[in-house]
N, C-alpha and C positions, 0 to 999 in steps of 0.2 A: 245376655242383655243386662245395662246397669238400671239397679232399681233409678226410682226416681230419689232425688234428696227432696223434703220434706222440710221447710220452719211454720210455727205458727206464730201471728204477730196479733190477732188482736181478740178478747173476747166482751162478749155483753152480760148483763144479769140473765140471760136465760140458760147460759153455758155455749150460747152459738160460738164457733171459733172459724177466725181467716185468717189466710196465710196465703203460703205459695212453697209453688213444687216447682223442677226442672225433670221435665219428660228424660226420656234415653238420648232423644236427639237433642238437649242443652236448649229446650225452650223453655220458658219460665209459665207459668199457668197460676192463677189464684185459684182457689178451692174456698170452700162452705162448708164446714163441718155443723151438722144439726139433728136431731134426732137421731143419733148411732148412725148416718149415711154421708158422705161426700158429695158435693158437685161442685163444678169448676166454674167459676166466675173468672171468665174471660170477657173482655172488652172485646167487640167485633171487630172495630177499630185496628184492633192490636196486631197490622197483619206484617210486623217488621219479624227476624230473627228470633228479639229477645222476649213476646208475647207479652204478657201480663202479670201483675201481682197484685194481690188484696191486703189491706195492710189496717185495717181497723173497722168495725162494725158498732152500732149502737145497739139502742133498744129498742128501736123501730125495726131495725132488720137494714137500716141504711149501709153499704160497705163503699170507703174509701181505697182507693188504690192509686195504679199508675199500668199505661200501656205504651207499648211504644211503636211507633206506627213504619210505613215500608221504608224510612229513611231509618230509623231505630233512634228516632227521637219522642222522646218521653213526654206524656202527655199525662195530669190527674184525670180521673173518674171518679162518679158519682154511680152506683148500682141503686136505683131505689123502686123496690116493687119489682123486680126481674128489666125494669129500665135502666139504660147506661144514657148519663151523657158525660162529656167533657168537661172538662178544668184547664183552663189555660189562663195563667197570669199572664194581663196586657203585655205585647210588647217583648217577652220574655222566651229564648230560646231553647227553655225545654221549664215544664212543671212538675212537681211531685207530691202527690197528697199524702198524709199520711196518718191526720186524726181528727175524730168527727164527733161532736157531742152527741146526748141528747134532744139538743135543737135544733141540729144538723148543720153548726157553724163546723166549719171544715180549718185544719192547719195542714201548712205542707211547706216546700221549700221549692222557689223557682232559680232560672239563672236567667241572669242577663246578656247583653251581645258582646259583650267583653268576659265571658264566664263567670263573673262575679255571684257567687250565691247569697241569696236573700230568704229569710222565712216569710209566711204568707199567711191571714187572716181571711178568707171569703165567708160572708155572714152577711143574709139579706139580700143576695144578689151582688155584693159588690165585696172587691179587694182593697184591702192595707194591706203596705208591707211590714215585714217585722223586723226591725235590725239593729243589734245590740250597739251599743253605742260605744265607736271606735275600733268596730271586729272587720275581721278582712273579710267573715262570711258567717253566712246565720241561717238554720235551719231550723225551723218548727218542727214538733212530732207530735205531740198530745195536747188535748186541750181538754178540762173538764167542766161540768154544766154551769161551772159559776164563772163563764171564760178565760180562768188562768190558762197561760200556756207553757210549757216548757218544750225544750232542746240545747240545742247548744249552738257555738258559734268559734270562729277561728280555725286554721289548720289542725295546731293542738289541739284537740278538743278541751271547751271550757262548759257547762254546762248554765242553765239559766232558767229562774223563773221569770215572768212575764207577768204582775200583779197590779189592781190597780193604777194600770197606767204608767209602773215602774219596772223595770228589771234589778232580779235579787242574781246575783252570781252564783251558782251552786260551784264546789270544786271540795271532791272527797280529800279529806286532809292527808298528806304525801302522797298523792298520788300524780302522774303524769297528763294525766287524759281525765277526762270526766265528761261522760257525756250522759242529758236526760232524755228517757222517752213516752215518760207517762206517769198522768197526776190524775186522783180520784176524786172524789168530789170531799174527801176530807182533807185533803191538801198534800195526802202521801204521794212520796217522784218514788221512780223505779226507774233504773240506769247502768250505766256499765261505769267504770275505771280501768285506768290501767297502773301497775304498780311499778316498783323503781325496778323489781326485775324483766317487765313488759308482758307483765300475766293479766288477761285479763279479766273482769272479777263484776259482780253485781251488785248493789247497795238498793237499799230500801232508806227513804232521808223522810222522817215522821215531822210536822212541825211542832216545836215546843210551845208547852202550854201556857 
């Protein structure tokens, strides 16, 4: 039998952690790590091939993810209180959530009917889109209480803060790639690069004082 593989993707101030696993048979499953025990936050929804994944938690105990239903197209969820529902950006022919405040404003990234990927704002009931200005594609991942957002956008990956109302470009110096996926509420991104060898590598970007 192969074990399951294992990532974890998001945790809270209480130490809760979610992620996602792939079973023996290559289905994907979110998971709840809390008190020293495991359960699986799965979407019922989610009854395609590729199942489900949990991809960031608050301090409420809210978990954001994504499932993908019998055609194996992707759908965001909301877990809150042992309740799932949907996320689905208008219009848009698959959704993906991926980061959720403390207020429960949600980021994620949709695509449209030409495939074209977009990042995503829902807060209050209603969506913006989020898209870097002149990118061929833009995906949200983190969002922190003071609603900054980062991710990144383009093929290459280019990474981005979202402040204010303005986009700040993040791009680790010599690097190929840069992409962000999460800011605290003191302004720190955590993210990946890649370097001129194609290794790739994590950075921590603090804001100056």
């Amino acid at each position: 039998m192969v074990a399951p593989r294992q990532a974890t993707s998001g945790i809270n101030d209480s130490g809760q952690i979610v992620g996602g696993y792939n079973d023996p048979s290559n289905v994907f499953h979110g998971f709840l790590y809390s008190g020293g025990s495991f359960s699986n936050v799965d979407d019922p929804s989610g009854t395609g091939t590729l199942g489900s994944y949990a991809s960031e938690i608050n301090d409420s105990g809210q978990i954001v993810g994504a499932y993908f239903d019998s055609s194996n197209i992707s759908h965001g969820f909301l877990s809150s209180a042992g309740s799932f529902s949907s996320i689905d950006y208008p219009g848009a022919s698959a959704t993906l959530a991926y980061g959720i405040n403390n207020s429960g404003a949600i980021v994620g990234a949709y695509f449209d009917q030409a495939g074209n990927g977009h990042g995503f704002l829902y807060n209050g009931g209603s969506f913006s889109s989020i898209d870097y200005p002149g990118a061929t594609g833009t995906q949200a991942y983190g969002i922190n209480d003071s609603g900054q957002i980062v991710g990144f956008y383009n093929s290459i990956y280019q990474g981005f803060l979202y402040t204010n109302g303005g986009f700040i470009s993040i791009n680790y110096p010599n690097a190929v790639a840069t992409g962000a996926y999460s800011i605290n509420n003191s302004g720190q991104i955590v993210g990946f690069y890649n370097d001129l060898s194609g290794n790739q590598n994590g950075f921590l970007a603090t804001p100056s004082q």
